[in-house]
C-alpha positions in Angstrom: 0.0 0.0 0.0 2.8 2.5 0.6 7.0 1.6 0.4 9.2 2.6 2.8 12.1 5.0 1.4 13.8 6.4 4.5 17.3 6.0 4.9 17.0 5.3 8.6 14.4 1.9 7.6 16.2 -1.2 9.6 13.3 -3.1 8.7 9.6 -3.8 7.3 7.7 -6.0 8.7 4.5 -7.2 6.3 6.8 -6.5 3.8 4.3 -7.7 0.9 1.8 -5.9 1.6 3.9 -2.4 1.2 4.7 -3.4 -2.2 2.4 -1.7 -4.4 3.2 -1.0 -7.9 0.3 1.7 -9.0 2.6 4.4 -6.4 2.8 8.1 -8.3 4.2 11.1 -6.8 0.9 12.5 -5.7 0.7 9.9 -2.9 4.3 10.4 -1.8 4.3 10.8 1.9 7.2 12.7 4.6 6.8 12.1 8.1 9.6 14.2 9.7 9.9 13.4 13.8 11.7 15.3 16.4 10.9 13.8 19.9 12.8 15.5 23.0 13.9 12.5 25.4 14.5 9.9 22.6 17.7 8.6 23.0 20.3 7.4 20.0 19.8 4.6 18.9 15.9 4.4 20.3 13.5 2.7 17.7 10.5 4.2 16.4 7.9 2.1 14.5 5.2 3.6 12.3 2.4 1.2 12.1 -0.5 2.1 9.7 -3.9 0.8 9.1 -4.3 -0.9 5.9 -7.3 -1.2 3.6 -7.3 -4.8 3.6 -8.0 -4.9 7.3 -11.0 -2.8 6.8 -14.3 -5.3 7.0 -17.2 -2.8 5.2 -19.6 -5.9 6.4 -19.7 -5.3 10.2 -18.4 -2.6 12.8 -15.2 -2.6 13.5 -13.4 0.0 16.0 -10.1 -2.4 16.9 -6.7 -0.7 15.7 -5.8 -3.4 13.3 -2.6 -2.1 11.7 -1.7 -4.4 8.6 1.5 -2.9 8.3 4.7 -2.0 10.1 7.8 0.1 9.5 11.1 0.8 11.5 13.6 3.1 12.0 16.2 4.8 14.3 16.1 8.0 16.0 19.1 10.1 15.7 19.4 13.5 18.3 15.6 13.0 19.1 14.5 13.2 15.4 13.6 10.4 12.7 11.9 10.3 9.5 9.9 8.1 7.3 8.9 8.1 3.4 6.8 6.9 1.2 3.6 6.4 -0.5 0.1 6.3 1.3 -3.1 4.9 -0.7 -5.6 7.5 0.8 -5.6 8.5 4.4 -5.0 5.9 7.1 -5.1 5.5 11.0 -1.4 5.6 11.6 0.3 5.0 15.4 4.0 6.2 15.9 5.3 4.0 18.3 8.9 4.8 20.8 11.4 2.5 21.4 9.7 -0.9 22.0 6.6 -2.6 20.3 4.6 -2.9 23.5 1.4 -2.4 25.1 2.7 0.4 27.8 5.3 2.2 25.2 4.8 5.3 24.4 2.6 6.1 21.4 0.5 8.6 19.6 -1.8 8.6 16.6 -2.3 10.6 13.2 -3.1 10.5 9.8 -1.2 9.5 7.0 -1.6 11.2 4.1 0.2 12.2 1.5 2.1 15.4 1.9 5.0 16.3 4.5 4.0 15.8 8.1 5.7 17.2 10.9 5.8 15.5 14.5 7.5 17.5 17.5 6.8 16.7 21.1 8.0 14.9 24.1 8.2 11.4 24.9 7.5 11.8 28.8 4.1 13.5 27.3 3.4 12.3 23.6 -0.1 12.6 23.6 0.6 16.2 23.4 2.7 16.3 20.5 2.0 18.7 17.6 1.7 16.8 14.1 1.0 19.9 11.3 1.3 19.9 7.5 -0.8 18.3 6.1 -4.7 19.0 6.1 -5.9 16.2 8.3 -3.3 16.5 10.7 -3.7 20.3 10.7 -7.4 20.5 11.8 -7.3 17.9 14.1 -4.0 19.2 16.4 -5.9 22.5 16.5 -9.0 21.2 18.0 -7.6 19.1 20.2 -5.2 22.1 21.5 -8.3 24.3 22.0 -9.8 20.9 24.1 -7.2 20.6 26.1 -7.2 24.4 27.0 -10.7 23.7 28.3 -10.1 20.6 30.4 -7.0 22.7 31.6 -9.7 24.9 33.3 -11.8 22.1 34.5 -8.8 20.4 36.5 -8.6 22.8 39.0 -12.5 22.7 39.6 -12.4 19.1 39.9 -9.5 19.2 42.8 -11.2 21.7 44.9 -14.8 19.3 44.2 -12.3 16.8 46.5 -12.3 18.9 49.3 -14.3 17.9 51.9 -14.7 21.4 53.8 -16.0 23.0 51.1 -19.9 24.4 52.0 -23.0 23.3 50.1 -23.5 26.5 48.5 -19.3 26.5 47.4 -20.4 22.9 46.0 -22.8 23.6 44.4 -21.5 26.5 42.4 -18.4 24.4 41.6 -20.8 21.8 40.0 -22.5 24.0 38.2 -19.2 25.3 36.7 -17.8 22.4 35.9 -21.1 20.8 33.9 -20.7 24.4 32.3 -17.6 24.0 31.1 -18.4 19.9 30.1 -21.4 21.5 28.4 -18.8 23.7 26.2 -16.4 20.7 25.2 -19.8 18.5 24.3 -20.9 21.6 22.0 -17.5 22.0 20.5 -17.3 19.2 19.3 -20.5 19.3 17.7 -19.7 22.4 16.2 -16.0 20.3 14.8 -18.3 18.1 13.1 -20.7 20.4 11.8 -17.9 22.4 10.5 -15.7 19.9 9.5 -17.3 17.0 7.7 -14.6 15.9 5.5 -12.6 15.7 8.3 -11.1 12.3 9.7 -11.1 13.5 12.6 -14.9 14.1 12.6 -15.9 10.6 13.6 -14.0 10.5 16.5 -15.3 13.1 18.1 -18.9 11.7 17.0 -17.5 8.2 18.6 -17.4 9.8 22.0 -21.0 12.0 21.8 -23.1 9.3 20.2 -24.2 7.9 23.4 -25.2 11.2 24.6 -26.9 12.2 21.7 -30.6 12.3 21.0 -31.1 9.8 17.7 -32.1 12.0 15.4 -28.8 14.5 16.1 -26.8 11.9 16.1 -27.9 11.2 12.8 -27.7 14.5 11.3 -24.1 14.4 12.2 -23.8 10.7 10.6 -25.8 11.6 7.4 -23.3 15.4 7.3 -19.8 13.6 7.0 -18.6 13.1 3.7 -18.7 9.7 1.7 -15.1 9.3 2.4 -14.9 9.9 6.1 -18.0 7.5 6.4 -16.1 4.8 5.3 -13.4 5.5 8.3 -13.9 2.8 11.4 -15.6 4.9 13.7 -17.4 6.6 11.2 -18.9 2.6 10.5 -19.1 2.2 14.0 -21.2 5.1 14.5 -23.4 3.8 11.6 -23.9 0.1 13.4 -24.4 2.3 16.7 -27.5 4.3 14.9 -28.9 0.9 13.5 -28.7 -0.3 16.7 -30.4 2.4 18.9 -33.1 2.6 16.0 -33.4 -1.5 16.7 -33.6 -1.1 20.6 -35.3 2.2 20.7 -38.3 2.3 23.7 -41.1 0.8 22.1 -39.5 -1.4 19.7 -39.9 -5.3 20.5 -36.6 -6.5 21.8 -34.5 -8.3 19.7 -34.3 -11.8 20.6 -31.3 -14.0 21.1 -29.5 -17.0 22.8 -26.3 -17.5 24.2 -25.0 -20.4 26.3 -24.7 -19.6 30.3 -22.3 -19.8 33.2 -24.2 -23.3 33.9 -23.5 -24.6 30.4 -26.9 -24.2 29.3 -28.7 -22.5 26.0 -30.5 -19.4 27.8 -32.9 -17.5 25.3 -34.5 -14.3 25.7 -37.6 -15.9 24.4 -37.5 -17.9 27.6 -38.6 -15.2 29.6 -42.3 -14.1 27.3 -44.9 -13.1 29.9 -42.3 -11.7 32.3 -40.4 -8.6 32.9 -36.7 -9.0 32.2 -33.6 -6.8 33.1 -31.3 -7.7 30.3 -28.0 -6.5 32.5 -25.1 -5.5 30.5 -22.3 -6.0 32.7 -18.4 -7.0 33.0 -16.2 -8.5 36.5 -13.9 -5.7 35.7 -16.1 -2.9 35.3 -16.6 -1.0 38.8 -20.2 1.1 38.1 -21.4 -2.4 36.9 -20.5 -3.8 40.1 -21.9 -1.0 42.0 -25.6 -1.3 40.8 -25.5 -5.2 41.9 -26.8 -4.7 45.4 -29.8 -2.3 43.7 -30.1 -5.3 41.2 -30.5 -8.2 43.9 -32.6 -5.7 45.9 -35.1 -5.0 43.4 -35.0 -9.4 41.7 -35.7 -10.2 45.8 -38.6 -7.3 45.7 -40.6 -8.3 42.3 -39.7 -11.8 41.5 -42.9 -12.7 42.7 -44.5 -10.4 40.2 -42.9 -11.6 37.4 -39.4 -9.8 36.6 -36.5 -11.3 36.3 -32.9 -10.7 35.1 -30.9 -12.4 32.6 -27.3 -11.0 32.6 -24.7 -10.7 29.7 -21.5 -10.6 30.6 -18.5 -8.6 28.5 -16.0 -10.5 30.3 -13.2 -12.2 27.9 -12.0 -14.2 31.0 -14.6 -17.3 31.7 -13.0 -18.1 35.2 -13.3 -13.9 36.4 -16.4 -14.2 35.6 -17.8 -16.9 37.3 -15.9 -15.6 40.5 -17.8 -12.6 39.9 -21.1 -14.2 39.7 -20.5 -15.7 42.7 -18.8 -13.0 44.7 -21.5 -11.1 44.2 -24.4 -13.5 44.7 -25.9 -13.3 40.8 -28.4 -16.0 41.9 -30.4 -14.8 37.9 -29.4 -16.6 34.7 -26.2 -15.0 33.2 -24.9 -15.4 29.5 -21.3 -14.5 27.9 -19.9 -15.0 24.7 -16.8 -14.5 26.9 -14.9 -12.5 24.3 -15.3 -9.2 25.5 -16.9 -6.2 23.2 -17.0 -8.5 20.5 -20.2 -9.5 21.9 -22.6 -10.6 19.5 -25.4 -9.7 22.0 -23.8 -6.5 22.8 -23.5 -5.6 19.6 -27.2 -6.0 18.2 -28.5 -4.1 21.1 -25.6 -1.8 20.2 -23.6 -1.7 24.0 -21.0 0.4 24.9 -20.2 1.3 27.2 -21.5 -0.4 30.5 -23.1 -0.5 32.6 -25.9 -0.5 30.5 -29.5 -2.2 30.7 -32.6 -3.3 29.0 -36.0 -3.3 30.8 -38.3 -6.0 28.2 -41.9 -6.5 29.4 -44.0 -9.5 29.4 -45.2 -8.8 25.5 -41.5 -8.5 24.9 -41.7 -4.8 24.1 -38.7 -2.5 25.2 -40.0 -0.1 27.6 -37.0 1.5 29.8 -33.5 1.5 29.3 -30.4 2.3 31.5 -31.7 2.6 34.8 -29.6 2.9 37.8 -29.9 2.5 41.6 -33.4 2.5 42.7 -34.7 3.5 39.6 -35.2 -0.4 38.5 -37.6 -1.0 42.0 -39.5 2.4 40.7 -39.7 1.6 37.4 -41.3 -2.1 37.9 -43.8 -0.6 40.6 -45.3 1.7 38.0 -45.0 -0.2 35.3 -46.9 -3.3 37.3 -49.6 -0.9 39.3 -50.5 0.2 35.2 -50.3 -3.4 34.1 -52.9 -4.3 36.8 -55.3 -1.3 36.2 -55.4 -1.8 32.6 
């Protein structure tokens, strides 16, 4: 998809898939790095996203980079060449290819790219020159000026002799200035719709996004961009809130439980069900177990119930789980994480997160929390009764 012409290359790894022979000059690609901190000798891999690991037939948000290239940094700086086949994802990563090393994305395109930063704070670098790269630095400089001022609100919301009043006002300025960094980025979109960086920034909002917005934003990015992986993720996201909207019937399914046996949603017709989203590792999940056990002890004479889907990817932390926290209700995992078939057709993520399903098998709440569950069922059942 690109070659690798720097003189600084020690070595290509998927070298077959660089190879491509339709490379002109209007693709070439500079990446020029200067990194305070990096040390002679230190290795810095560029690894890009290639088309081929691009599935158009189902979501997919993983960073799957097809291809890898090396080099050496000499006095903090390196460079890399070469030819790019549209814009990619791209990840520079420092001295070692591992989980914990330091890293920091950007787009490859074709053009001369400019990296400068430092390696004890690489998040933070500046990457300018070309136009992706451009518009996305600035945004997320003018971001980070605005959490700057929110930091300082959120250490004195830790003090514990602050009055109510001096609370109060602090929350209120800090949802102000949340409220700003939520707008601003719908105003990046808006204004920025052939931007790659556009469907990131609609990756985070979507879940606090009415529908219909949400889709305006969607249906505003250029043909292009809606081909990038969050841009498709944000398109299985919208199929999927349209699919599990309040009112819809719940989309049925059947997955094999801690137990060993075939549980299916259609089990549970002519009851109300909690379908609990949930994960051993996830702390707010945890949290809203004592409300969950509260409110199954309350109404399971009344008919509710609660079938659980787990997120874990590790079968044995999550049966430890189930049992550490007294899950005496069915619970279901595909024990592979947010690859979740279950998670993904009621279109999950994050969690905790949480389906209320009636007895007709109609959708009819959706994300409750603490006592909200036990208030819910009360009214819903009272009205079933009456009616």
């Amino acid at each position: 998809m690109y070659r690798q012409r720097s003189g600084h290359l020690i070595g290509a790894i998927c070298v077959a898939t660089l190879l491509f022979s339709s490379c002109t000059v209007s693709n070439l690609f500079t990446l020029n790095g200067q990194v305070e901190g990096l040390r002679d000798g230190d290795s810095v891999f560029l690894l890009v996203r290639t088309l081929s690991s691009i599935s158009t037939q189902k979501e997919d948000i993983s960073p799957r980079f097809g291809d890898t290239l090396a080099t050496i940094a000499r006095g903090g700086s390196f460079i890399f060449t070469g030819h790019v086949e549209g814009i990619r994802d791209a990840r520079l990563v420092f001295q070692r290819l591992a989980p914990r090393s330091p890293s920091a994305s950007l787009f490859l395109e074709p053009g001369t790219i400019s990296f400068t930063g430092h390696l004890d704070g690489i998040h933070d670098a500046t990457i300018t020159g070309t136009p992706n790269n451009d518009v996305a630095t600035a945004f997320r400089k003018s971001e980070q000026d605005r959490y700057a001022d929110l930091q300082p609100i959120q250490r004195r919301l830790r003090d514990t002799t602050l009055s109510e009043q001096e609370l109060v006002e602090l929350q209120r300025e800090a949802a102000r200035i949340r409220a700003q960094i939520r707008q601003s980025r719908i105003d990046f979109i808006r204004e920025y719709p052939d931007a790659y960086a556009a469907p990131t920034y609609l990756r985070l909002l979507e879940d606090n996004l009415d529908i219909d917005t949400l889709e305006q934003l969607y249906s505003n990015l250029s043909e292009d961009v809606k081909q990038s992986r969050f841009a498709r993720g944000t398109a299985a996201k919208i199929e999927a809130r349209r699919r599990t909207a309040i009112g819809q019937p719940a989309p049925l399914f059947s997955a094999f439980s801690h137990e060993g046996e075939t549980v299916s949603l259609e089990d549970y017709r002519g009851k109300y069900v909690l379908i609990d989203f949930w994960a051993s590792w996830c702390v707010p999940c945890c949290a809203e177990h004592p409300h969950l056990r509260r409110a199954y002890a309350h109404y399971k004479d009344f008919g509710f119930d609660i079938l659980g889907v787990s997120l874990d990817d590790d079968r044995d932390r999550w049966i430890d789980a189930i049992e550490a926290d007294s899950l005496i209700w069915k619970n279901v995992s595909e024990v592979n994480g947010f690859a979740n078939s279950i998670a993904r057709l009621y279109g999950v993520q994050p969690i905790p997160d949480n389906f209320l399903v009636d007895p007709d098998g109609m959708i009819v709440a959706r994300r409750l929390r603490g006592d909200e569950v036990e208030s819910t069922l009360a009214r819903l059942i009272k009205e079933r009764t009456v009616n």
